[in-house]
Biopython code that builds the backbone (N, CA, C, O; Angstrom):
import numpy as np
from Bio.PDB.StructureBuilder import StructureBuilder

atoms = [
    (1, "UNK", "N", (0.838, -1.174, 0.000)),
    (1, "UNK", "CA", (0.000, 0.000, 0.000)),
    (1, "UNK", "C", (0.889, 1.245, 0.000)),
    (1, "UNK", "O", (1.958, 1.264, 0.610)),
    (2, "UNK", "N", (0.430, 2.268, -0.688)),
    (2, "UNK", "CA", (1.243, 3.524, -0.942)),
    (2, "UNK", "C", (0.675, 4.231, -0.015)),
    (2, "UNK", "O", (-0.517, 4.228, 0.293)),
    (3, "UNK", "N", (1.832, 5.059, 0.594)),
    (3, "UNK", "CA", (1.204, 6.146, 1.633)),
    (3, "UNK", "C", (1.686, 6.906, 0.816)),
    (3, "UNK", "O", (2.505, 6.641, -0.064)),
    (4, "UNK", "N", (0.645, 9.005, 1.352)),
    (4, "UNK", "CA", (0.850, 9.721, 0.355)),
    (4, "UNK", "C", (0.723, 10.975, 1.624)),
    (4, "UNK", "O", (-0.197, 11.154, 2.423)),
    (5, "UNK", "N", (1.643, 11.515, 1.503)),
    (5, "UNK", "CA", (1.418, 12.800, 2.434)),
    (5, "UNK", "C", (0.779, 14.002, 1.529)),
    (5, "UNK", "O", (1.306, 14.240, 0.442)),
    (6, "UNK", "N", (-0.230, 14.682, 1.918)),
    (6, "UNK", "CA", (-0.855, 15.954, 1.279)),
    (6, "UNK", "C", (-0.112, 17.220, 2.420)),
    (6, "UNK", "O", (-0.745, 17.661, 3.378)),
    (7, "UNK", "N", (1.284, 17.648, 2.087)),
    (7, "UNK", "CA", (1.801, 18.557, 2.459)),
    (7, "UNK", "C", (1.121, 20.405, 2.301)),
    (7, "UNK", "O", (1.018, 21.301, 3.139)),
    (8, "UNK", "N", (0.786, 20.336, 0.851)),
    (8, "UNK", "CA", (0.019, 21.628, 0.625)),
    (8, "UNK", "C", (-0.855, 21.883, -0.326)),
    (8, "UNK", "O", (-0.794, 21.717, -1.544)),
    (9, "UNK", "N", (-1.611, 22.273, 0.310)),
    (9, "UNK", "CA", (-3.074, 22.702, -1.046)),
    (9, "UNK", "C", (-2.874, 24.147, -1.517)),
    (9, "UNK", "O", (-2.626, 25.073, -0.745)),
    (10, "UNK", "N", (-3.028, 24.292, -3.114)),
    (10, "UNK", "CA", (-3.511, 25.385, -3.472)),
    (10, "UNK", "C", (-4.472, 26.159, -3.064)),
    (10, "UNK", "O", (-5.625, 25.737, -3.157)),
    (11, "UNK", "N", (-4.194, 27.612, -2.460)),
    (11, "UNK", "CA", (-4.946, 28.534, -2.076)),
    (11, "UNK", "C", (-6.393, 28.905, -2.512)),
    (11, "UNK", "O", (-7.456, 28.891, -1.891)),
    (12, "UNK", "N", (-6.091, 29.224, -3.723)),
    (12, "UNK", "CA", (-7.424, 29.642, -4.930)),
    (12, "UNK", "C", (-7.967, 28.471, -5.468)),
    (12, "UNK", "O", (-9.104, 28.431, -5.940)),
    (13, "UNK", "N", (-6.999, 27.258, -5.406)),
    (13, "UNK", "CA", (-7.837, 25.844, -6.199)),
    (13, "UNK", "C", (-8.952, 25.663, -4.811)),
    (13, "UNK", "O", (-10.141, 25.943, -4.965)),
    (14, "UNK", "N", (-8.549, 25.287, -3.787)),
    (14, "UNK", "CA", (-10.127, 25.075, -2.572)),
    (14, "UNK", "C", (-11.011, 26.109, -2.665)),
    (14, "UNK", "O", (-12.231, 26.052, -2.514)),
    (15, "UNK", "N", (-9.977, 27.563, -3.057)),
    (15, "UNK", "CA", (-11.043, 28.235, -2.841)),
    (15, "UNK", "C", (-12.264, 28.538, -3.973)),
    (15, "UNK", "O", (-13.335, 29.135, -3.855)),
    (16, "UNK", "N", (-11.711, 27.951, -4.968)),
    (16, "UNK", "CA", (-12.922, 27.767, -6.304)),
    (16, "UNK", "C", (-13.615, 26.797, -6.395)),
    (16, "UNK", "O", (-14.731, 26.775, -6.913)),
    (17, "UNK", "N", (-12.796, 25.496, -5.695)),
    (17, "UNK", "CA", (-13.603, 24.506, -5.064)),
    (17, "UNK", "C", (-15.179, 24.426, -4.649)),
    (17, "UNK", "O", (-16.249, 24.001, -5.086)),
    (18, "UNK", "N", (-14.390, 25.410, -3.020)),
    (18, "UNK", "CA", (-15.583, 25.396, -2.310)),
    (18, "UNK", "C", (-16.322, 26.685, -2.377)),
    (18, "UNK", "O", (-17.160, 26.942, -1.512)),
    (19, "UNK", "N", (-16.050, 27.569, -3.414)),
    (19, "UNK", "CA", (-16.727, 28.546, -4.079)),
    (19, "UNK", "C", (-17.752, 28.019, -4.514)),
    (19, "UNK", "O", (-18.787, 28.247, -3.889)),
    (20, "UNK", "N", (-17.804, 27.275, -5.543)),
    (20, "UNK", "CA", (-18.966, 26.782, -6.629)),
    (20, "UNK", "C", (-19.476, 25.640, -5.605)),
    (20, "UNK", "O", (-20.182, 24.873, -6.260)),
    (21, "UNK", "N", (-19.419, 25.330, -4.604)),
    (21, "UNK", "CA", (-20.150, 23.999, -3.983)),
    (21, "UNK", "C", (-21.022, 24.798, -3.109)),
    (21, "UNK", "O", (-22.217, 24.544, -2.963)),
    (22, "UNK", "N", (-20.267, 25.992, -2.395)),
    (22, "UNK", "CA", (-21.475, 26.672, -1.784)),
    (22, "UNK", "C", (-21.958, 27.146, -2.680)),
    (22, "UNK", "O", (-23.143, 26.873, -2.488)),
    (23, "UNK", "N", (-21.899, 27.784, -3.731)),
    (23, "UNK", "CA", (-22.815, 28.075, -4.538)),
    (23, "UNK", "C", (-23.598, 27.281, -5.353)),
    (23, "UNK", "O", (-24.072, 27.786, -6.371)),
    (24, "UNK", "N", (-23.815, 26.127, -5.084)),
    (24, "UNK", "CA", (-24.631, 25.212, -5.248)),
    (24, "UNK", "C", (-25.589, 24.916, -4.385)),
    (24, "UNK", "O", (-26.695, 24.571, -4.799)),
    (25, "UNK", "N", (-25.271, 25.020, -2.864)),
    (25, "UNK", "CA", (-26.217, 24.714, -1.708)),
    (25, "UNK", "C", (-26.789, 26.269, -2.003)),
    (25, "UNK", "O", (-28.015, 26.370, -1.978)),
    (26, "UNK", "N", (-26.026, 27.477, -2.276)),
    (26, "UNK", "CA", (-26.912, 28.341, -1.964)),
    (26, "UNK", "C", (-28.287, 28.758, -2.938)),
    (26, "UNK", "O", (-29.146, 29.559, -2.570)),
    (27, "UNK", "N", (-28.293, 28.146, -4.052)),
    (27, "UNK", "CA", (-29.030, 27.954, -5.237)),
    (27, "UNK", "C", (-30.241, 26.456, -4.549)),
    (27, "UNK", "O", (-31.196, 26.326, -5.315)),
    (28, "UNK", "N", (-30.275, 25.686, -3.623)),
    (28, "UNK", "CA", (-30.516, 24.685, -3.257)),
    (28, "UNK", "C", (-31.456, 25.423, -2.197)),
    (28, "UNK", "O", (-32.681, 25.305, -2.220)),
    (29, "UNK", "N", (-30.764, 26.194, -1.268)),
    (29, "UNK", "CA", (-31.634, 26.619, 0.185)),
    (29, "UNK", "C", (-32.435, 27.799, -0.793)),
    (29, "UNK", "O", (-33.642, 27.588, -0.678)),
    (30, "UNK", "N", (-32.203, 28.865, -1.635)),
    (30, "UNK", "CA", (-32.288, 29.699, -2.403)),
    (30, "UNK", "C", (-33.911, 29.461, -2.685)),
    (30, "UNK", "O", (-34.825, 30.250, -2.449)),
    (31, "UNK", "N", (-33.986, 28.100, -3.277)),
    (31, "UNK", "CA", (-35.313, 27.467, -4.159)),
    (31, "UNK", "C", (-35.997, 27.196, -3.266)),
    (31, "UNK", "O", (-37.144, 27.595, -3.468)),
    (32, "UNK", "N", (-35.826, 26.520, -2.007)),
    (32, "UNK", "CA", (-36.622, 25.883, -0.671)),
    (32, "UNK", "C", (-36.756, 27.488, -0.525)),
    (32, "UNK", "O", (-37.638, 27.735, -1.348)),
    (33, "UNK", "N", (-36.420, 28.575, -0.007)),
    (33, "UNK", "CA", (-36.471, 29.689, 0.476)),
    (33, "UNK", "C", (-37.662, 30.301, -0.386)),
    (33, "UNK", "O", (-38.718, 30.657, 0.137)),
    (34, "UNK", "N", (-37.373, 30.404, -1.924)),
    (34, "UNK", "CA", (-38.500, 30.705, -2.977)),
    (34, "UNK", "C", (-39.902, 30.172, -2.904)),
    (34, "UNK", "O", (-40.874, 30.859, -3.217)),
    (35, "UNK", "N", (-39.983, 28.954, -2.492)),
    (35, "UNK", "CA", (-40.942, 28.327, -2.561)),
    (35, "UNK", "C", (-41.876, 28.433, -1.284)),
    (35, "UNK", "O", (-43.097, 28.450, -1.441)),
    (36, "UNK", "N", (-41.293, 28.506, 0.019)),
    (36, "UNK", "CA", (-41.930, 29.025, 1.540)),
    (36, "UNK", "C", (-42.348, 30.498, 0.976)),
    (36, "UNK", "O", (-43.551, 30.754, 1.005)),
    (37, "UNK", "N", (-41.636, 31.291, 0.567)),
    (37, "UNK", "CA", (-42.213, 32.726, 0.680)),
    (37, "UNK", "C", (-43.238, 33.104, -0.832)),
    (37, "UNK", "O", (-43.971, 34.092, -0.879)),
    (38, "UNK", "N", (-43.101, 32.177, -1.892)),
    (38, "UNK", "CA", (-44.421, 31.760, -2.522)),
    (38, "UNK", "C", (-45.587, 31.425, -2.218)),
    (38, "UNK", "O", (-46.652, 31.956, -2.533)),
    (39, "UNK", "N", (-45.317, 30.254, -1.403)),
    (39, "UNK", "CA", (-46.445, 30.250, -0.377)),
    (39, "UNK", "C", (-47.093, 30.887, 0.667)),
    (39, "UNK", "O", (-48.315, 30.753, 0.730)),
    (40, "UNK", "N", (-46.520, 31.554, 1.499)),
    (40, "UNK", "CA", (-46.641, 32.365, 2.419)),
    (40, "UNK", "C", (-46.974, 33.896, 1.749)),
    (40, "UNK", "O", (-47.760, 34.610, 2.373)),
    (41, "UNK", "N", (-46.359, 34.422, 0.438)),
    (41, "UNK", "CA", (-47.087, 34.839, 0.021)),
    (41, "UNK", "C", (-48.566, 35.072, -0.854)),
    (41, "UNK", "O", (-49.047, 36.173, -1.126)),
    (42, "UNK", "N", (-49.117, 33.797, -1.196)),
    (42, "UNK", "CA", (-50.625, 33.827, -1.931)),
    (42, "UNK", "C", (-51.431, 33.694, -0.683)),
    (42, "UNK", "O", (-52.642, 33.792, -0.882)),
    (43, "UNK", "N", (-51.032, 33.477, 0.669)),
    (43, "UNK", "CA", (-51.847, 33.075, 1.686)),
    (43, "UNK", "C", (-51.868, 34.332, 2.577)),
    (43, "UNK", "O", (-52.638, 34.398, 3.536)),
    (44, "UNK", "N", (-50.793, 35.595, 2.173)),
    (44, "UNK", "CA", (-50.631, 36.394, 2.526)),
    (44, "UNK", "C", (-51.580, 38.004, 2.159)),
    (44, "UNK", "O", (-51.801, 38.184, 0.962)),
    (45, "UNK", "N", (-52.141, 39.181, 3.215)),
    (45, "UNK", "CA", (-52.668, 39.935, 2.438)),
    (45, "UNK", "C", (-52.095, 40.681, 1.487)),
    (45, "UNK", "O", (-50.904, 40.990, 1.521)),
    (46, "UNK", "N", (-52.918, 41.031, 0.551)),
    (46, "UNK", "CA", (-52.408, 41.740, -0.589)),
    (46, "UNK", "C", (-51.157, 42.337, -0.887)),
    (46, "UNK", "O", (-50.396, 42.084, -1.820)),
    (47, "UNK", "N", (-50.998, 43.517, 0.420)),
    (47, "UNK", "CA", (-49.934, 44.254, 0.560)),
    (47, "UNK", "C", (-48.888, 43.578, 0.763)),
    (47, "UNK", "O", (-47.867, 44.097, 0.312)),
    (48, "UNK", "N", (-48.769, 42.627, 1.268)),
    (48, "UNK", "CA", (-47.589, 41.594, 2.303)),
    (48, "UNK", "C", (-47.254, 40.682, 0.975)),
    (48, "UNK", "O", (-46.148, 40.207, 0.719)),
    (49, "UNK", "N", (-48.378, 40.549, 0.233)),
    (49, "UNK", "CA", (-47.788, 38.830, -0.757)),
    (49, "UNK", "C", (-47.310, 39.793, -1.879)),
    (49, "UNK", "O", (-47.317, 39.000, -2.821)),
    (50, "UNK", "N", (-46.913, 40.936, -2.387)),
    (50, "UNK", "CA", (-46.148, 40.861, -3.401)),
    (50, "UNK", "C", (-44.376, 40.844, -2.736)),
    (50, "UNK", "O", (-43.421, 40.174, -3.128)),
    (51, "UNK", "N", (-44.461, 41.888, -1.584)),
    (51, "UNK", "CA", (-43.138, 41.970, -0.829)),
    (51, "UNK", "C", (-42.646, 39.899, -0.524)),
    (51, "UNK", "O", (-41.512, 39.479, -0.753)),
    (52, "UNK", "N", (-43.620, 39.135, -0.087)),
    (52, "UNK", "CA", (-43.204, 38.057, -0.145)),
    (52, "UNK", "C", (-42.322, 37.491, -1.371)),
    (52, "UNK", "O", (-41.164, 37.078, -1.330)),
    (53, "UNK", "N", (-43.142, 37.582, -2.409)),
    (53, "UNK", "CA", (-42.988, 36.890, -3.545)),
    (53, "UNK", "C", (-41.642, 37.423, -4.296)),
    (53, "UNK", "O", (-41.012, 36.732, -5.097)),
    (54, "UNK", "N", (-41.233, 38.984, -3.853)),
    (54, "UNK", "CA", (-40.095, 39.047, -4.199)),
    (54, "UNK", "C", (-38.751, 39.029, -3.948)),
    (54, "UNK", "O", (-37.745, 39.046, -4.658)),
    (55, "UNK", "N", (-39.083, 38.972, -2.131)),
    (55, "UNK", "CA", (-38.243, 38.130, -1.337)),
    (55, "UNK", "C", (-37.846, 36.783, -1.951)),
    (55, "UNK", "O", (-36.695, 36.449, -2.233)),
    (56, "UNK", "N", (-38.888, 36.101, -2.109)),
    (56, "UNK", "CA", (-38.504, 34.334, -2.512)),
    (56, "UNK", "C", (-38.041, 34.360, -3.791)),
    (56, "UNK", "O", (-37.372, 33.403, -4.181)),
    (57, "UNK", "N", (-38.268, 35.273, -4.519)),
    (57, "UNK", "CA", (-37.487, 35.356, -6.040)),
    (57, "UNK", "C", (-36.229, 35.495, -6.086)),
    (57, "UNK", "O", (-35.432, 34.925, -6.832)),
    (58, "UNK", "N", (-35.936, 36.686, -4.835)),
    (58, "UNK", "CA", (-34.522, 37.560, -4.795)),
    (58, "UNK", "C", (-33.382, 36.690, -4.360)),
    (58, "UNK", "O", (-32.190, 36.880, -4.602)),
    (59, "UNK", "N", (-34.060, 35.457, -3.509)),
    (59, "UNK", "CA", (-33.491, 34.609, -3.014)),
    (59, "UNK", "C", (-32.930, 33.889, -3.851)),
    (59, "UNK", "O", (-31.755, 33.878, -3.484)),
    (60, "UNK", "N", (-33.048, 33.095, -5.013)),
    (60, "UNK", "CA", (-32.765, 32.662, -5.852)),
    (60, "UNK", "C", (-31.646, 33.147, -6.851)),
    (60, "UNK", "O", (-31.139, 32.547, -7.799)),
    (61, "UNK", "N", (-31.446, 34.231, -6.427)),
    (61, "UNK", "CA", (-30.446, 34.931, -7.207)),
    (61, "UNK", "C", (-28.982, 35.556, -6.423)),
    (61, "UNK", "O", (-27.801, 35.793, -6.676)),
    (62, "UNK", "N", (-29.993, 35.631, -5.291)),
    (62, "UNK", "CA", (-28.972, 36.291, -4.243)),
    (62, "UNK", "C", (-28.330, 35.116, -3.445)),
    (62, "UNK", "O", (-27.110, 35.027, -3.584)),
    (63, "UNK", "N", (-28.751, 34.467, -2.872)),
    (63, "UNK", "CA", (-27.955, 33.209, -2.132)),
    (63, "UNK", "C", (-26.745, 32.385, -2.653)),
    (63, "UNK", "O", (-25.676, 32.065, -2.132)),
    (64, "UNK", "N", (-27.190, 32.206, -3.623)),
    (64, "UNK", "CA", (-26.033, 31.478, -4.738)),
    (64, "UNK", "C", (-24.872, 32.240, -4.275)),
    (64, "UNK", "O", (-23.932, 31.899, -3.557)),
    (65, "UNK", "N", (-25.204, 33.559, -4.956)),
    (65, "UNK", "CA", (-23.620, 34.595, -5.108)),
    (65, "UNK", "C", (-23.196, 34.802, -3.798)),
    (65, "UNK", "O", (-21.997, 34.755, -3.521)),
    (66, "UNK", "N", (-24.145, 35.050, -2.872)),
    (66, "UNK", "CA", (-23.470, 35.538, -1.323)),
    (66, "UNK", "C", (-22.688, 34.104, -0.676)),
    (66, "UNK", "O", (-21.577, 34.017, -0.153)),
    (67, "UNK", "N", (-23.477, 33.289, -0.869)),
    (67, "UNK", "CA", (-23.052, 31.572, -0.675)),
    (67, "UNK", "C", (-21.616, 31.459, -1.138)),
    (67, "UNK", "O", (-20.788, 30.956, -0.378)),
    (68, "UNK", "N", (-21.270, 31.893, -2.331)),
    (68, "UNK", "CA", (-20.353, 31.252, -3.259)),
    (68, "UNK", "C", (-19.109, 32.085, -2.658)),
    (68, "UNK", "O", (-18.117, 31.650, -2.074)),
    (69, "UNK", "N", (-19.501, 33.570, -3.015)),
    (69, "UNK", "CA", (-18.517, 34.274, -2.165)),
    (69, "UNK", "C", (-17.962, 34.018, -0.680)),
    (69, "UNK", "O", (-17.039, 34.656, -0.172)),
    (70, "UNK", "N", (-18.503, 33.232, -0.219)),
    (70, "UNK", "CA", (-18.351, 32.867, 1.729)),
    (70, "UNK", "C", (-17.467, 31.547, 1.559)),
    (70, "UNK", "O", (-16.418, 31.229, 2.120)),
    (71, "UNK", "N", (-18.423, 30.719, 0.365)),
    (71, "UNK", "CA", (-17.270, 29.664, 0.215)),
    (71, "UNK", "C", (-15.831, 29.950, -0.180)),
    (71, "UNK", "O", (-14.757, 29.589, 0.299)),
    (72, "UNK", "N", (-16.141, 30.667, -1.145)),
    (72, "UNK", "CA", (-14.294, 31.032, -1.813)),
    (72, "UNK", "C", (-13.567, 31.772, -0.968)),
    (72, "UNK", "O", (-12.403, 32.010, -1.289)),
    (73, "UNK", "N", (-14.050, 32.251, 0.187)),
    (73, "UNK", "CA", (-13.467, 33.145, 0.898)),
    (73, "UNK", "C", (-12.888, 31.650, 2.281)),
    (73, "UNK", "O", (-11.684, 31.517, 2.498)),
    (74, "UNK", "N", (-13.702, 30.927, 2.860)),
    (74, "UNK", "CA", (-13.898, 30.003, 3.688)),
    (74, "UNK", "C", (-12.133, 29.104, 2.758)),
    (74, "UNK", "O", (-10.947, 29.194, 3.073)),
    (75, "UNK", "N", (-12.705, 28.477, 1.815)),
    (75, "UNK", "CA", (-11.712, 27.864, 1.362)),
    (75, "UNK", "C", (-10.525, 28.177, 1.104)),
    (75, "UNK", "O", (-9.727, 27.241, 1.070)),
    (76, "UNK", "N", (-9.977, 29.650, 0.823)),
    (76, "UNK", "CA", (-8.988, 30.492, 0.881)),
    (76, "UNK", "C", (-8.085, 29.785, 2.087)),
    (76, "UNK", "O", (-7.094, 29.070, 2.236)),
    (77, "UNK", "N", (-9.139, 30.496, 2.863)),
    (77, "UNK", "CA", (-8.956, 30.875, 4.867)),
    (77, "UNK", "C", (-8.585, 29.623, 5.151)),
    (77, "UNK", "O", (-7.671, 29.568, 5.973)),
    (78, "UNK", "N", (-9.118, 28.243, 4.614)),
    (78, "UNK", "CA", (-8.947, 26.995, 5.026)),
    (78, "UNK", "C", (-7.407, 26.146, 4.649)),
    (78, "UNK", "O", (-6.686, 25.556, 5.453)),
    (79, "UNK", "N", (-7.254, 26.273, 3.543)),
    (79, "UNK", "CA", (-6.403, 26.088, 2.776)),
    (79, "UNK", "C", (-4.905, 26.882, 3.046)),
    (79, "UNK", "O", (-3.854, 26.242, 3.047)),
    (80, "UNK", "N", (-4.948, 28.321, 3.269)),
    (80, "UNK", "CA", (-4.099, 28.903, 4.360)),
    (80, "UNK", "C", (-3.870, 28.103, 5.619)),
    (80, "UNK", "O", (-2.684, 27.813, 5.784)),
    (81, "UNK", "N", (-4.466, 27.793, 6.288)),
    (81, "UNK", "CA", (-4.363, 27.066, 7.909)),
    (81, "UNK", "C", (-4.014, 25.583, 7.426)),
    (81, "UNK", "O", (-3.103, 25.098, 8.096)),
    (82, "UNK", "N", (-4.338, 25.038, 6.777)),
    (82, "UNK", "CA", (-3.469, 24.065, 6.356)),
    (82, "UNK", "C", (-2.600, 23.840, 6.257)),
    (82, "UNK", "O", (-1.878, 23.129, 6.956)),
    (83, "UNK", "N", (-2.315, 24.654, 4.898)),
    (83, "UNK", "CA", (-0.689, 24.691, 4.790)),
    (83, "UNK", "C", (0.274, 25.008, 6.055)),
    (83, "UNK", "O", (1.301, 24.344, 6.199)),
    (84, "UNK", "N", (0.002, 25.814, 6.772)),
    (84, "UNK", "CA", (0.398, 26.260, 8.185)),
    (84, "UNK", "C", (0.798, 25.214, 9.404)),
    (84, "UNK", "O", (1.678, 25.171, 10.263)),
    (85, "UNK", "N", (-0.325, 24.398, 9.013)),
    (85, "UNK", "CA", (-0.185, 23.383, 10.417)),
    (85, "UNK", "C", (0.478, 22.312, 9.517)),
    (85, "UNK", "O", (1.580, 21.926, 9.906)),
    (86, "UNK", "N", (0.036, 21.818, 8.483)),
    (86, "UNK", "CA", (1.009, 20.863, 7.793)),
    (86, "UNK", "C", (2.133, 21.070, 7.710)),
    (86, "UNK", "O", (2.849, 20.148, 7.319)),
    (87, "UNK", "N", (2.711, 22.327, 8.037)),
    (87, "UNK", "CA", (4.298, 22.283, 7.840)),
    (87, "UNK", "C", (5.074, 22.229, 9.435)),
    (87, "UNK", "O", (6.247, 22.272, 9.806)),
    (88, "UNK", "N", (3.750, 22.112, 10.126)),
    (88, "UNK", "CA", (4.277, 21.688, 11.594)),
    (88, "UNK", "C", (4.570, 20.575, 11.585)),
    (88, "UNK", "O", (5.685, 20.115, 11.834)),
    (89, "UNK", "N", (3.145, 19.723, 11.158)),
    (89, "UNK", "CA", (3.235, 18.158, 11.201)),
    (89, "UNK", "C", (3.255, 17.449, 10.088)),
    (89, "UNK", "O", (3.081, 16.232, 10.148)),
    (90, "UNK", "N", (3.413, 17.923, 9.203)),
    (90, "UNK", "CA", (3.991, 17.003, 8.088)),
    (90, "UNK", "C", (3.117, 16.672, 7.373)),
    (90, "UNK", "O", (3.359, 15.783, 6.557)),
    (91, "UNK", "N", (1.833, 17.252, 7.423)),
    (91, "UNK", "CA", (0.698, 16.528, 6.152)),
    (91, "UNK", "C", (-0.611, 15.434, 6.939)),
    (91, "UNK", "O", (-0.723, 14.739, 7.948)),
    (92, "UNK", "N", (-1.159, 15.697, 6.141)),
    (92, "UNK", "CA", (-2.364, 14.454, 5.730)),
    (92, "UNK", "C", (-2.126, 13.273, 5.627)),
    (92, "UNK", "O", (-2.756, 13.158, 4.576)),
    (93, "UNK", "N", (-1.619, 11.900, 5.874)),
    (93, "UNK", "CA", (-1.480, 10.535, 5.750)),
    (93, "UNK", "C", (-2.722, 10.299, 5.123)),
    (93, "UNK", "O", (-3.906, 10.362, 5.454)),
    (94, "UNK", "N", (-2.059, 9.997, 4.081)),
    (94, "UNK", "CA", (-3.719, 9.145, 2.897)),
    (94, "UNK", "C", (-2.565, 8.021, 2.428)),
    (94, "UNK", "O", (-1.369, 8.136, 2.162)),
    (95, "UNK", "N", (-3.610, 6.726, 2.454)),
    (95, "UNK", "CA", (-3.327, 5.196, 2.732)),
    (95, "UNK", "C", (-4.128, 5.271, 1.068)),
    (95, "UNK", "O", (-5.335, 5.508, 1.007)),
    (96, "UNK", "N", (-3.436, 5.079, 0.005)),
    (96, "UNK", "CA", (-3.965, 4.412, -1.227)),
    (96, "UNK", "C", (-3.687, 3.299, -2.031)),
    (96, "UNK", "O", (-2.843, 3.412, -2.919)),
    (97, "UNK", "N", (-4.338, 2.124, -1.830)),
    (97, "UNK", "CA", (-4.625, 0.922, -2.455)),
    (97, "UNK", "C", (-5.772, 0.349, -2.610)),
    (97, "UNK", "O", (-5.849, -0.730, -3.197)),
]
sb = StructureBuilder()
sb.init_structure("model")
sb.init_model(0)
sb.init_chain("A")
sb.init_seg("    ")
for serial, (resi, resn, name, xyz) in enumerate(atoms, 1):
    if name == "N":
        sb.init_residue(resn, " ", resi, " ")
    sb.init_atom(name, np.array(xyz, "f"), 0.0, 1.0, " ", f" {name:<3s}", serial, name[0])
structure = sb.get_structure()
């Protein structure tokens, strides 16, 4: 069996990584979010269900990007502290066979 030390990750590679993955959940909670304030708005009075409905729209557009940005920023930040402590202790031990 090959052992494999993961000494250092690219900065911007996790962080595009986990850029586009939160921006996938945030497109995910985004639609669940759209769909409660769809509802909550036709059940809502007049005045209240258009402000709903464009809440749950805005969501859909807005979560993604704010999501994505937190990830790429998260994965940056992560990927920094990695490299950091891996050069204390020497890496990741990954066992591949």
């Amino acid at each position: 069996m090959a052992k494999l030390f993961v000494k250092r990750i690219g900065v911007s590679s996790l962080g595009k990584i986990m850029g586009i993955l939160y921006a996938f959940m945030g497109f995910i909670i985004g639609a669940f979010l759209a769909l409660f304030s769809l509802v909550g708005a036709a059940l809502a009075p007049r005045s209240m269900g258009a402000f709903g409905a464009l809440f749950g729209v805005g969501a859909i557009v807005a979560l993604p990007i704010i999501y994505g940005i937190l990830g790429f920023l998260a994965g940056c930040i992560t990927a920094f502290l990695y490299n950091l402590v891996a050069g204390w202790v020497g890496g990741l031990e990954m066992d591949l066979g």
